[in-house]
N, C-alpha and C positions, 0 to 999 in steps of 0.2 A: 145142381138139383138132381135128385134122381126119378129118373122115368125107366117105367117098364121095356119092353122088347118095342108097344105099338104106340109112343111119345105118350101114355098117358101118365099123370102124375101118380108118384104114389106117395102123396102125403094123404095117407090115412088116420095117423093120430091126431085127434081132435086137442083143439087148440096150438095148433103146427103150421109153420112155413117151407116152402122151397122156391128157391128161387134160381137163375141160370143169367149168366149174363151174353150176350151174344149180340153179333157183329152182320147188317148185313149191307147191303149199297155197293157200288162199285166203284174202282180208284179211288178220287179225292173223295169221292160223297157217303166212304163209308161212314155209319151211323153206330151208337151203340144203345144196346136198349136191355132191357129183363123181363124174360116169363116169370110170373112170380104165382104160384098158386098158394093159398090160406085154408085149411079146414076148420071151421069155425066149431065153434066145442057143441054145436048141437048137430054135427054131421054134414050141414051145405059146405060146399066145396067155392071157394071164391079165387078167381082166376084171369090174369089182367097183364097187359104187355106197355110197358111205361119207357121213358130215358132214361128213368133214375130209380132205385130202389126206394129212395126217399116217397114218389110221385106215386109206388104201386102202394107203398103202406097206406101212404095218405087216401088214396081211394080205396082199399081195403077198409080202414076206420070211416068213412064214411058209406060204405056199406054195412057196416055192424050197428052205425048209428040208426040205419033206415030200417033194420031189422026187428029193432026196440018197439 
């Protein structure tokens, strides 16, 4: 994903994703998860840390749905 100089996202073209996979926990308990941010085509910025890319899309599409 790309982030500016101060971690903020810069997905600025509407109707765009980025996403970053990243590792955090200690020893055995590390965990793996995704910042994933969305710019929805009318400029809101949607922004979500999930397990699985699968789990951030799916709560992204169900943010678009509540949008409606």
């Amino acid at each position: 994903m790309m982030n500016d100089e101060h971690g903020c996202s810069t997905c600025k073209a509407p109707g765009t994703e980025n996403y970053e996979k990243y590792t955090y926990g200690i020893g055995r308990r590390k965990k793996t998860a995704y910042q994933y941010d969305y710019r929805h085509t009318d400029g809101d910025l949607f922004s979500c840390c999930a397990p699985t890319l699968e789990e951030c899309r799916r709560r992204r599409d169900e943010w678009i749905s509540k949008k409606a």
